[in-house]
N, C-alpha and C positions, 0 to 999 in steps of 0.2 A: 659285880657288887655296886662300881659306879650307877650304871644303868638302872639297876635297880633303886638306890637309894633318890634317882633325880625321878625317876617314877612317882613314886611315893611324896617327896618332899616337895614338887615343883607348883608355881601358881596357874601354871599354864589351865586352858579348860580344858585341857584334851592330850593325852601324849599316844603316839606311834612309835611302835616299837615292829623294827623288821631283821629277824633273827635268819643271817641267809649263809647256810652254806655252815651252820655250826651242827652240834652230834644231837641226836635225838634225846639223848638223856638232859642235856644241857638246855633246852629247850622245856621239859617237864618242870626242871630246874628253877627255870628264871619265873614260867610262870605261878608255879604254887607255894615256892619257897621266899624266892629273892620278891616279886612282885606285888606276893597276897592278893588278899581278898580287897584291902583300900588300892592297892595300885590299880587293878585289877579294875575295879567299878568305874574307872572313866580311863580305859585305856581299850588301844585295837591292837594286836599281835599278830603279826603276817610271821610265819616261820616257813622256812624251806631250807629243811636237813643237808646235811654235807651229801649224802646217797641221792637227793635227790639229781635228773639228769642237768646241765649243764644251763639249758633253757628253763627250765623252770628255778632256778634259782639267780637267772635275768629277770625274769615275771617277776617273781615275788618281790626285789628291791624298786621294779618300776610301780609296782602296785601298792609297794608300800609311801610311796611317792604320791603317789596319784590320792591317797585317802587323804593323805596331811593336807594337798591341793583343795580337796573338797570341803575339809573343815573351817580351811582357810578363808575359800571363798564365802561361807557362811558365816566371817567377820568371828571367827572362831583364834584363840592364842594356841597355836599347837606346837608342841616339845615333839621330834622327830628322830627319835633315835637308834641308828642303823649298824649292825654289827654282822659282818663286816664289811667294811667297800675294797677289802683286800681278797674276799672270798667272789664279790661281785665279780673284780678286774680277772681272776680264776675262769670264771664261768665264761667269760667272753675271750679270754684267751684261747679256752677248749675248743670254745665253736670256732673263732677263726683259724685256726691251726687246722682244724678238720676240715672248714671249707680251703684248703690251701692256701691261707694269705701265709706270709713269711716271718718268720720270729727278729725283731729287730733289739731292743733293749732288756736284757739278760732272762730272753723267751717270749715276752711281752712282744707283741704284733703291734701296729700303729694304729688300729683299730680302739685297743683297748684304753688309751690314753685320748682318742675322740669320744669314747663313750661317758668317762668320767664325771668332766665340765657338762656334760648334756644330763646327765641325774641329780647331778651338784648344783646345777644355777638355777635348779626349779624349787629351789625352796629360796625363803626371804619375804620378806615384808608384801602386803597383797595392794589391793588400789588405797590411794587416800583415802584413811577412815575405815579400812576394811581390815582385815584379819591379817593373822603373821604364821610364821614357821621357823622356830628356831631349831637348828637343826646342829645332831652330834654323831660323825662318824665314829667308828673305830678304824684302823689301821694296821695290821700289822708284822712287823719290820723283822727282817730276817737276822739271826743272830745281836740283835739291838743298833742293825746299822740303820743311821739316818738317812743315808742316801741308798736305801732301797725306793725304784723305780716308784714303785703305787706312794710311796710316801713321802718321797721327791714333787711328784706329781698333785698329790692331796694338798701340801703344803702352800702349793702356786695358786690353787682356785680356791682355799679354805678360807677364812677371816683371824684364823689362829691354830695354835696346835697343843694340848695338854698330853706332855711325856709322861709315862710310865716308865718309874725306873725301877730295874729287878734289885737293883741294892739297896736300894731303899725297903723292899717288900720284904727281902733276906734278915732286914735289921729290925723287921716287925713296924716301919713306919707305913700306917694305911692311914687313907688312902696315898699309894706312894706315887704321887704327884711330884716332878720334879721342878720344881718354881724356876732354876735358875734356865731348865734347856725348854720352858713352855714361855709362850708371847700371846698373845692378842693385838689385830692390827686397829679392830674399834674401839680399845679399851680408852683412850683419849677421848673418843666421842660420847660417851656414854657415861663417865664418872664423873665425879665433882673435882674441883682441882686438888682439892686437900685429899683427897681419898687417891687418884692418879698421883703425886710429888710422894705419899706415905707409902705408897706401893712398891714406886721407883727406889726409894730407901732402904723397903725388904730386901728386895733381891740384891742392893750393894752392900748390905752389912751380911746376908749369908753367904754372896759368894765371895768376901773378904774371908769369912770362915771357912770355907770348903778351900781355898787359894792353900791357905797355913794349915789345915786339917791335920797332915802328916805330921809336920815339925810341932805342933800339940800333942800329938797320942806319943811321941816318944819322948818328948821334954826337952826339945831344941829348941822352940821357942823360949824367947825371956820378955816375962812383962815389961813392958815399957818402952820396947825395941818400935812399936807401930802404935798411933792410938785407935786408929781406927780398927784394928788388930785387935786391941785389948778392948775397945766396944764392941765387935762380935763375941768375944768369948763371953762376956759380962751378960747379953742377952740370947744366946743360940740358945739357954733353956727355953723359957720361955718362948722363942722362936718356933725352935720344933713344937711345942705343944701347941703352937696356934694354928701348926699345919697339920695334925691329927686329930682323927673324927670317930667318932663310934658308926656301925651300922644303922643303928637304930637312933639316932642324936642328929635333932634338926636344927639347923642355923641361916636364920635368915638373912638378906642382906645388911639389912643395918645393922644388925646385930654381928656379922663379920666383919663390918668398915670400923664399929668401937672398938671392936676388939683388937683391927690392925692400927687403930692410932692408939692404940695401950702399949702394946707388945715393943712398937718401935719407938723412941722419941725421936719429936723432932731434929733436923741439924742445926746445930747453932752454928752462927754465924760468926767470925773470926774477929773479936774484941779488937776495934780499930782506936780505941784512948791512949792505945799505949803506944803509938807511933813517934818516931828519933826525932822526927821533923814537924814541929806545929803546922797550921796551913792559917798564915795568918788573914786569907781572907774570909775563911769560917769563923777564926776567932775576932774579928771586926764585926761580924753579923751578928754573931752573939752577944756583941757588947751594946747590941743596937745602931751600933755606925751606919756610912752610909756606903 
């Protein structure tokens, strides 16, 4: 649904989509349902089915690769989105295991962790002046652990990671994005500082919520005990609504930066008038002295 909704929604001129190693119905799916007819009109779909042999659905992720490269070099902005690179490291594990290399990290051969960084670092930005490729894998993680191998490994050569959390998805919150366990390592570079310092505030007043969560739902907490405590409870509503989206409900970026310097206020700053001790050399400045 992600997939499909950045299809549709994105400024990009161009998106790739390479569906490798998913079930053939799921594939019909994405493109007549989740996709349409508008995602549809400026996008290219490489699919290769889970049935497909082992090499061809290495082909299709290198070729889905190889298209995003072309548009790029045509000074083209291309969205690149690949599902999955967990079914990719599958398909290279089959072949080397077959050719006799040896299963080293829990079945994974050393092959499969060279091939990774080699489909990964060909997307990014093209020459000065020329076209880009922002590129989104999926991953995914064996019974929700983080230190599964492929996603261990994705994490080291990625620029960031957006979690998926199944309890979140349980409680009906979509998209269930987990704020507090996703990062971005360019997010510094790429925002303004007031949108970057409001950001950083989110995710410390929810996950002061999420900390006391428990001692909330049973009534062991007592107001007043933390304030920073009692400012999460005061906005977690409106928190969670800022992080749930309809399918069809587009939000642009300015439009998500107001909306996160609404949701949070700023931190104020710890009222220093009231101090035990005057400082009489500020108070001599103030009086005009010298």
């Amino acid at each position: 649904m992600l997939l499909g909704m950045m299809t549709r929604f994105t400024d990009a001129d161009i998106t790739v989509v390479g569906l490798i190693g998913e079930r053939g119905r799921e594939v019909k799916e994405f493109i007549e349902d989740i996709l349409g007819e508008e995602g549809l009109a400026r996008s290219v779909v490489v699919a290769s089915p889970a049935d497909d042999s082992p090499l061809m659905r290495l082909r299709a992720a290198m070729l889905t690769t190889r298209i995003a490269e072309y548009y790029r070099d045509k000074g083209k902005r291309v969205l690149l989105l690949m599902d999955s690179l967990t079914r990719y490291a599958q398909a290279q594990r089959e072949i080397a295991l077959a050719v006799g290399e040896p299963p080293a990290t829990k079945g994974y051969p050393p092959s499969v962790f060279a091939k990774l960084p080699q489909l990964v670092e060909r997307t990014g930005n093209g020459l000065p002046g020329g076209g880009s490729i922002t590129a989104f894998y999926t991953v995914l993680t064996e019974g929700d652990d983080q230190q599964d191998p492929i996603a261990d490994a994705a994490r080291a050569i990625l620029d960031g990671h957006i979690v998926l959390s199944r309890r979140l998805a349980e409680e009906g919150h979509y998209p269930a994005i987990d704020v507090e366990a996703s990062i971005s390592r360019v997010m510094p570079q790429v925002t303004e500082t007031e949108h970057f310092a409001r950001a950083q505030r989110f995710k410390q007043v929810y996950s002061r919520y999420q900390q006391a969560r428990d001692l909330i739902s049973v009534g062991a907490y007592v107001k007043g005990s933390d304030p920073e405590t009692d400012f999460a409870i005061t906005h977690i509503g409106n928190m969670r609504q800022f992080l749930q989206q309809d399918l069809n409900e587009r939000a642009s970026l300015p439009e998500s930066v107001e909306g996160l310097l609404s949701v949070v206020p700023e931190r104020r700053s710890p009222d220093r008038r009231k101090s035990a001790v005057p400082d009489p050399v500020a108070a001599n400045a103030n009086r005009g002295g010298d």
